[in-house]
C-alpha positions in Angstrom: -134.3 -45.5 -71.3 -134.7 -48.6 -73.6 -131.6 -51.2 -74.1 -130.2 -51.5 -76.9 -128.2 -54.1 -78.4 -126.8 -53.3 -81.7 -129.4 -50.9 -82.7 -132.2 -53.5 -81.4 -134.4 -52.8 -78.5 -134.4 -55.8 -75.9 -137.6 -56.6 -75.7 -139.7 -57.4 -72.2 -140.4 -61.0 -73.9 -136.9 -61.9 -74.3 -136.4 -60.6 -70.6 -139.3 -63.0 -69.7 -138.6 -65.7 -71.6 -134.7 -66.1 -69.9 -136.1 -65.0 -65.9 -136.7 -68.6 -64.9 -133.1 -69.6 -65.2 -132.0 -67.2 -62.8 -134.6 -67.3 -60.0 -131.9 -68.3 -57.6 -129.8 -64.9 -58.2 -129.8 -62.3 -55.8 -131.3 -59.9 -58.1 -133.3 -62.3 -60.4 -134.6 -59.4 -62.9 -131.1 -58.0 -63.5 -129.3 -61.5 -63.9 -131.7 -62.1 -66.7 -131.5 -58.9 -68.5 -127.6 -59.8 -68.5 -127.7 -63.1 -69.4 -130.4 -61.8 -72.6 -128.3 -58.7 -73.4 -125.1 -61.8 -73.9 -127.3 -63.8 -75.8 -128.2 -61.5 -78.2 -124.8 -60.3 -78.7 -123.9 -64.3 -79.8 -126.7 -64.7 -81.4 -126.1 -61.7 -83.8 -122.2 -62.8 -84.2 -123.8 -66.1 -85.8 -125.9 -64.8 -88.0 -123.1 -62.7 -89.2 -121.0 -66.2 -89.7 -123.9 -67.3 -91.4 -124.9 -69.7 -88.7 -129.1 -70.8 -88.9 -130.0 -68.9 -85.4 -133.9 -70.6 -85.9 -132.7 -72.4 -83.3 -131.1 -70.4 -80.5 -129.5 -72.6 -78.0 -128.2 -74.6 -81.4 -126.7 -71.4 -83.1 -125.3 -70.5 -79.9 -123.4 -73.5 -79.2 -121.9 -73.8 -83.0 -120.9 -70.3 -82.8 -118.7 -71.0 -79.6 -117.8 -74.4 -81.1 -116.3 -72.9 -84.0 -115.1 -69.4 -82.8 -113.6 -70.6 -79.3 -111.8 -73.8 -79.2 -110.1 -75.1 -76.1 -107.6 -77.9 -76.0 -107.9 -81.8 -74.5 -106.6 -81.9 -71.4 -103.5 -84.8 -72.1 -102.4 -87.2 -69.7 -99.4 -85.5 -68.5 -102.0 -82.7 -67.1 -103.9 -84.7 -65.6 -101.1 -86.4 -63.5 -100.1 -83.2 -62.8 -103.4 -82.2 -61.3 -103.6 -85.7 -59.3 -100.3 -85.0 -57.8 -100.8 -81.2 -56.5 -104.5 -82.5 -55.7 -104.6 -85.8 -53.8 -106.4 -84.7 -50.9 -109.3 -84.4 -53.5 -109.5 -88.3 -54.3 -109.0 -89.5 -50.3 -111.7 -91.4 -49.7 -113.0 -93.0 -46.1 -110.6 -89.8 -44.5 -112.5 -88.1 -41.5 -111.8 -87.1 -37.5 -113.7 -86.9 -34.2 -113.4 -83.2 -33.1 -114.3 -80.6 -30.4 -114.7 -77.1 -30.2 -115.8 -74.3 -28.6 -116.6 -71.2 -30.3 -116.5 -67.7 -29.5 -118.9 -66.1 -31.6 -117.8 -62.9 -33.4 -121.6 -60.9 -33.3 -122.1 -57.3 -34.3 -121.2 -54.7 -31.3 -118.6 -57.3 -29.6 -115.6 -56.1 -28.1 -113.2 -57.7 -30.3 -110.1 -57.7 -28.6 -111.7 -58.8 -25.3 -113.4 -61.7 -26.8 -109.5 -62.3 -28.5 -108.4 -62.0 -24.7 -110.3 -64.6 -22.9 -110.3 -66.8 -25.7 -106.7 -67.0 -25.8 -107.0 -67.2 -21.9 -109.3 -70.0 -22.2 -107.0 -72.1 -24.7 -103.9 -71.1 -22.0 -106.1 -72.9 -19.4 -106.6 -75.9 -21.5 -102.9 -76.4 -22.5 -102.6 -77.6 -18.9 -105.4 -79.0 -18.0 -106.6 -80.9 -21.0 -109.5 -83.0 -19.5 -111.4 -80.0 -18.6 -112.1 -79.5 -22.4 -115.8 -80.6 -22.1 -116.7 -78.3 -19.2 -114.8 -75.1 -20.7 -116.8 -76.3 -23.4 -120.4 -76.3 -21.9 -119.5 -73.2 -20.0 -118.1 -70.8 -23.1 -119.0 -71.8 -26.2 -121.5 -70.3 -28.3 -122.5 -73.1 -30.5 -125.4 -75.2 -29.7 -122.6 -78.1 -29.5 -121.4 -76.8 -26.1 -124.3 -78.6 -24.8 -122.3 -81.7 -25.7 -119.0 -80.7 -24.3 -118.1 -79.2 -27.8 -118.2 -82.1 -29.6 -119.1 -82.5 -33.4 -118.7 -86.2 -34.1 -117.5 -87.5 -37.3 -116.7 -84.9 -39.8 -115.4 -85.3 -43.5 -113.9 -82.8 -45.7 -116.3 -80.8 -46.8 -118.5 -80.6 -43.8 -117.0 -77.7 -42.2 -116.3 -74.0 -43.5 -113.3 -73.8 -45.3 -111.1 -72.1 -42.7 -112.2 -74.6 -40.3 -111.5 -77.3 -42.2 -108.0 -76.8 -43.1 -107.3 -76.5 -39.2 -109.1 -79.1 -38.5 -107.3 -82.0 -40.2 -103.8 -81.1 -39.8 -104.2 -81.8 -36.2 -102.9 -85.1 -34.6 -105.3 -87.2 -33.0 -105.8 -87.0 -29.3 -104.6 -82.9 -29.1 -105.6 -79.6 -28.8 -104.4 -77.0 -31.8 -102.3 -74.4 -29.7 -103.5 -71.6 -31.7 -107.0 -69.6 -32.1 -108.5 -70.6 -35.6 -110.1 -68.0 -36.9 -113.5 -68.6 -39.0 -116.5 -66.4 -40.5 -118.0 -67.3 -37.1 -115.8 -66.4 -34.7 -112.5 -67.9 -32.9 -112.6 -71.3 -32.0 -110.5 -73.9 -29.8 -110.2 -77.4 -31.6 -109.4 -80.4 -30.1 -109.2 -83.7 -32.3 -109.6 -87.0 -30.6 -109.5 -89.3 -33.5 -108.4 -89.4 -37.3 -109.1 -91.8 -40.1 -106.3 -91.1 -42.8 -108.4 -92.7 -45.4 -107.2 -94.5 -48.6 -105.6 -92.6 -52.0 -107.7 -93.7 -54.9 -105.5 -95.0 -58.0 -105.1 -92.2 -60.9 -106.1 -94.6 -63.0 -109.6 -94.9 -61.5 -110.0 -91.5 -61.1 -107.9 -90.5 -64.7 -111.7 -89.9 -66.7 -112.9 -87.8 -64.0 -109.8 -85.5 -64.1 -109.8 -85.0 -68.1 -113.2 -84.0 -68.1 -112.8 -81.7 -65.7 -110.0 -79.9 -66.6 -111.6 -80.2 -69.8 -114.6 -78.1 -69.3 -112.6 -75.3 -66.8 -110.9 -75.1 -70.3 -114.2 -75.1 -72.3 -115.1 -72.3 -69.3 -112.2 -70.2 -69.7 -112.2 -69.8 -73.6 -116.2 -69.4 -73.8 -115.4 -66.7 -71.2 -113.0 -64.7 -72.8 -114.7 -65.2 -76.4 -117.8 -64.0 -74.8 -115.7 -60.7 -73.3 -114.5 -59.6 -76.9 -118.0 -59.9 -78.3 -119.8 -57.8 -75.6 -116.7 -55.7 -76.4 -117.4 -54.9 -79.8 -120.9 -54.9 -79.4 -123.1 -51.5 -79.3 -124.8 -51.8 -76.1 -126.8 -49.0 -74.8 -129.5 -48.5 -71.6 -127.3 -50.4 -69.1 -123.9 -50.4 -67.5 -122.7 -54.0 -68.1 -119.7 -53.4 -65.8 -116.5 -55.5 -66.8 -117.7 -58.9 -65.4 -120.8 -59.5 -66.4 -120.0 -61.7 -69.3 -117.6 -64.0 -67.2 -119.8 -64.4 -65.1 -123.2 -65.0 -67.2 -122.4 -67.3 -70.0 -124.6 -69.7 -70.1 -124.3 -73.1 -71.0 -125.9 -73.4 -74.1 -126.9 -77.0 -73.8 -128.4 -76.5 -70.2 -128.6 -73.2 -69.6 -126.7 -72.8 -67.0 -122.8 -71.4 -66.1 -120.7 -73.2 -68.3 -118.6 -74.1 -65.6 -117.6 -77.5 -64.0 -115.4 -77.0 -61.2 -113.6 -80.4 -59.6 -115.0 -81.3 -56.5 -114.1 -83.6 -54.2 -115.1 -87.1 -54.4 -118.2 -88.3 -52.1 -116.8 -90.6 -48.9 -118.3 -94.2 -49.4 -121.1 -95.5 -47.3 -119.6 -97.2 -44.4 -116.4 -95.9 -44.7 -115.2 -93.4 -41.9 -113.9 -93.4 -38.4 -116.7 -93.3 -35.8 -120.8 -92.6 -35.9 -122.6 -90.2 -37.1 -121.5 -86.7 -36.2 -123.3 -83.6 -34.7 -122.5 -80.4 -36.9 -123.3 -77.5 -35.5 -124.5 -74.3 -37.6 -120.9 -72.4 -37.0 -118.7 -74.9 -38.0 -121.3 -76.6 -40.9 -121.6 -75.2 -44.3 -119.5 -73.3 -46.6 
C-alpha cells in the first residue's frame, strides 16, 4: 500500500534522498520514511503560508521560525539552572576507586548471586585490607586482575547508576550497600577524591542561555511539529504518537533539533591521580 501524505504519494526518491541522515538508526529505512513523511507535512504547511519551498531546508526553517516561537532564556533562569546544576560546571573533580562485580548474565540464579554478594561485602566490613584479593578471587570484570581497581575516574566515565554511588563515597571507604547497575551488583571502595573547583556563573553564564535556549527551541518545534502531523492526511503507515517528537530534524543540519547540557570537559592536567583503568562494566553509558 503506497503512503500518502495529503493526497501525495511519497515517492522512493524522497525516501532516498533523506536515508543517509539516519544510517545510525536502528531501523535506518523506517527512520527515513519518518523523518520524509514530517517533512512533507512542513513543507506543505509553508506553501500554504505562502512561504518559497524551492528551497527546502530554507522554507522549513522560516516556517518554524514564524509558526513556533520560543522565548530567551533570561538571566534569572539561568541562575536558577546553575544553582540546581553545579555538579555540571565542577571541573578537575574525580576519585580512585575499586570494585568487584558480580555479573548479572542470562540463566543466573539471582538471589544466590544477591546472597554471596552481600556475604562478600559482610566479609569486607571487617576485614577491609582483604579488598584486593576478594577482588581477584570474585569479580567478574577484567579489573579483578588488578585487585578491582579502576584508577582515576571522572564523571561521566562510568554508567549512570555507578556513577552516582561512586562519588558520594568518602575517601579511604567501602559503600556498605550493594550498588546495583545494568551489569550486575558491585562492591565499591574509594581510596581517594579530588573535590574539584566550581566554575564562576559568569564564565559559564553564555553556555547556560544557549542551552536552555535551544531545549526551548526543541520543545516548541516539537509540539508544532505534533499538531501538524495531526492535522495532516497521512495514509500507508502507522506513525504511532512519537514519531514527530522524536524525528524533527534540525533544519539547518539535519539532524535532532536538540541540544541537551552536558557536562563540561575536565582540563588537561587537572585530576587526582594517573591515568585510570576502566573496565567494560563500569565504562560507558
Amino acid at each position: 500500500m503506497p503512503i500518502t501524505v495529503n493526497g501525495v504519494e511519497l515517492c522512493d526518491a524522497e525516501v532516498e534522498q533523506e536515508l543517509p541522515k539516519h544510517q545510525d538508526a536502528d531501523n535506518p529505512l523506517h527512520q527515513a520514511v519518518i523523518a520524509r513523511i514530517l517533512r512533507r507535512v512542513m513543507l506543505d504547511e509553508a506553501a500554504r503560508l505562502g512561504i518559497d519551498t524551492a528551497d527546502e531546508e530554507q522554507a522549513v526553517s522560516d516556517l518554524l521560525e514564524q509558526q513556533a516561537p520560543y522565548p530567551t532564556p533570561d538571566d534569572d533562569a539561568c541562575r536558577r539552572f546553575y544553582a540546581a546544576n553545579q555538579a555540571r560546571y565542577v571541573v578537575g573533580e574525580c576519585i580512585e576507586a575499586d570494585h568487584i562485580l558480580f555479573q548479572v548474565t542470562p540463566g543466573v540464579n539471582l538471589q544466590g548471586l544477591i546472597l554471596q554478594a552481600e556475604d562478600v561485602l559482610a566479609r569486607l566490613q571487617e576485614q577491609p585490607e582483604r579488598f584486593a584479593e576478594f577482588a581477584r578471587h570474585y569479580s567478574n570484570c577484567p579489573s579483578a586482575a588488578l585487585g578491582g581497581n579502576l584508577g582515576q575516574l571522572s564523571r561521566g566515565d562510568t554508567v549512570p547508576e555507578f556513577e552516582r554511588v561512586a562519588f558520594s563515597i568518602a575517601a579511604g571507604t567501602i559503600h556498605p550497600k550493594l550498588v546495583h547497575s545494568r551489569h550486575g551488583l558491585h562492591i565499591i571502595r574509594v581510596n581517594r577524591r579530588s573535590e574539584g573547583k566550581l566554575r564562576p556563573y559568569e564564565d559559564v553564564a553564555s553556555e547556560i542561555a544557549q542551552a536552555l535556549g535551544a531545549l526551548g527551541r526543541d520543545t516548541a518545534w516539537r509540539q508544532y511539529a505534533k499538531v501538524l502531523v495531526s492535522r495532516a492526511d497521512i495514509t500507508g503507515i502507522d506513525l504511532g504518537d512519537d514519531n514527530a517528537d522524536r524525528l524533527l530534524l534540525d533544519p539547518n543540519e539535519g539532524k535532532r533539533a536538540s541540544a541537551p547540557v552536558q557536562p563540561l570537559p575536565e582540563p588537561a592536567g587537572s585530576g587526582c591521580g594517573s591515568g585510570g583503568h576502566v573496565c567494560t562494566c563500569a565504562g560507558g553509558n
